[in-house]
C-alpha positions as CSV (number, residue, x, y, z in Angstrom):
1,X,66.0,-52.0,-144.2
2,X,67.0,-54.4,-146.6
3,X,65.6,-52.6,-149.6
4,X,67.7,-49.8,-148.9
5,X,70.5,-50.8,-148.5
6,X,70.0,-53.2,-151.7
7,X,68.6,-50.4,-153.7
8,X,72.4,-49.2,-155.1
9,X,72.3,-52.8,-156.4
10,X,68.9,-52.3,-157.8
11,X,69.8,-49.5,-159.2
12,X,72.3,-50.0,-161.2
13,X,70.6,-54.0,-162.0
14,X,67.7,-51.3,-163.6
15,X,69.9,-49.3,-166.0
16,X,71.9,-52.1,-166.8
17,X,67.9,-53.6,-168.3
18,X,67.0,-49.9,-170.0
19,X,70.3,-50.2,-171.9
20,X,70.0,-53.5,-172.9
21,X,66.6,-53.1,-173.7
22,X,67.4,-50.0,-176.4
23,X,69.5,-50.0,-179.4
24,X,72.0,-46.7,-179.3
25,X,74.3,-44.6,-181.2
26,X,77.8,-46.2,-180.9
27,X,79.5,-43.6,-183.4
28,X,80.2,-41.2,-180.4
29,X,78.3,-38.7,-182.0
30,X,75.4,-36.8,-179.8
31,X,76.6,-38.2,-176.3
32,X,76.7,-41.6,-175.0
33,X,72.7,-42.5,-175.2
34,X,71.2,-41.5,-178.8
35,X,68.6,-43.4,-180.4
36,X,70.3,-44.8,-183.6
37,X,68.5,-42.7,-186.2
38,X,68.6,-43.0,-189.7
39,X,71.8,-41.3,-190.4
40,X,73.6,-42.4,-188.0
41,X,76.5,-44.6,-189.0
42,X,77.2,-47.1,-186.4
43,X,74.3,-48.9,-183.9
44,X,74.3,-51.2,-181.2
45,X,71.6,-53.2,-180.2
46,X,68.9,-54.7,-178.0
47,X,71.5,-57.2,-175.3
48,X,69.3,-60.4,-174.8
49,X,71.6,-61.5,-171.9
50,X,72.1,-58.2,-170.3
51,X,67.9,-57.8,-169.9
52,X,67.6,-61.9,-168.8
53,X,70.8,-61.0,-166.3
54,X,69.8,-57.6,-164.8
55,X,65.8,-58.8,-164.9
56,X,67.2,-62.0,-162.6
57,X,69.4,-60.1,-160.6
58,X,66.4,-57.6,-159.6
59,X,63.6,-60.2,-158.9
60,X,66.5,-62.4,-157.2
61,X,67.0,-59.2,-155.5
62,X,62.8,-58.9,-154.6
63,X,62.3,-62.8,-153.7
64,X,65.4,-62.3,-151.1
65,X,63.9,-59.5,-149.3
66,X,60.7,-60.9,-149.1
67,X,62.2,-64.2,-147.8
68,X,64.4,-61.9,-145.1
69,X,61.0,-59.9,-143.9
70,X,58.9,-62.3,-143.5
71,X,61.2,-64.8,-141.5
72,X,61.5,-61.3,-139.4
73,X,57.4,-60.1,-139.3
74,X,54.5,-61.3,-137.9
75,X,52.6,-62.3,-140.7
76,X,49.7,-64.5,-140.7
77,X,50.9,-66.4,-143.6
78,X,53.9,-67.2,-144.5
79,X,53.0,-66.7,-148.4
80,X,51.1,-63.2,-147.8
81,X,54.5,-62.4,-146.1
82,X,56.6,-63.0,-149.2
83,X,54.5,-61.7,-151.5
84,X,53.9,-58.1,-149.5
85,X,57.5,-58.2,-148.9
86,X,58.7,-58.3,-152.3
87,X,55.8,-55.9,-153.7
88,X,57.1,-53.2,-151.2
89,X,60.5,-53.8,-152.0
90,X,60.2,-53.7,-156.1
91,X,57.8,-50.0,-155.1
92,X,60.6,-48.6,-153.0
93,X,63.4,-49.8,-156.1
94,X,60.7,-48.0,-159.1
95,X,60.6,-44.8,-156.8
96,X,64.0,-45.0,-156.5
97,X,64.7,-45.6,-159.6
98,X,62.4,-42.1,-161.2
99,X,63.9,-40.1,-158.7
100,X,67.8,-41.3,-159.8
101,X,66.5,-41.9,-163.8
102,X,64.6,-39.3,-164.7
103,X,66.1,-36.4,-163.6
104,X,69.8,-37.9,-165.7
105,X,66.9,-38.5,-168.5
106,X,65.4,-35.4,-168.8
107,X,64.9,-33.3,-172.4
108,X,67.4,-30.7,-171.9
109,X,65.9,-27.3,-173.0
């Protein structure tokens, strides 16, 4: 439950690291995510703190719902809890994530 209703948070926290991680176009030219190219005239890029923030905030995200489940579940270990907890919950927030990020993506024909 809790990686659904954290996955808005997850998200965004996973944009936020695919735009720091990618220098882009700031002249306004060709919409708001083009590759700066050789001719283009003004670039922005990589955002060290945005990918150390946004990377934090998503295993932060991960380690918290993986603590929360297993406090809740029956697991034999508390360790094997965590760790399957936090694995299902960064699985669900990549799924998520295609079915948001590709599609917005996508080569326009």
């Amino acid at each position: 439950m809790l990686t659904c209703v954290a996955l808005p948070i997850n998200l965004m926290a996973m944009f936020w690291l695919s735009i720091s991680l990618h220098d882009y176009d700031t002249s306004g030219q060709g919409g708001p995510f083009r590759s700066c190219t050789a001719d283009s005239t003004e670039c922005s890029g990589m955002k060290p703190v945005g990918i150390v923030l946004s990377s934090a905030v998503l295993v932060g995200i991960a380690v918290v719902i993986g603590l929360a489940g297993q406090a809740t579940a029956a697991f034999p270990s508390k360790l094997i809890g965590r760790i399957t907890l936090a694995a299902l919950s960064a699985v669900v927030t990549m799924v998520g994530l295609a079915l948001v990020w590709l599609p917005v993506t996508w080569p326009r024909f």
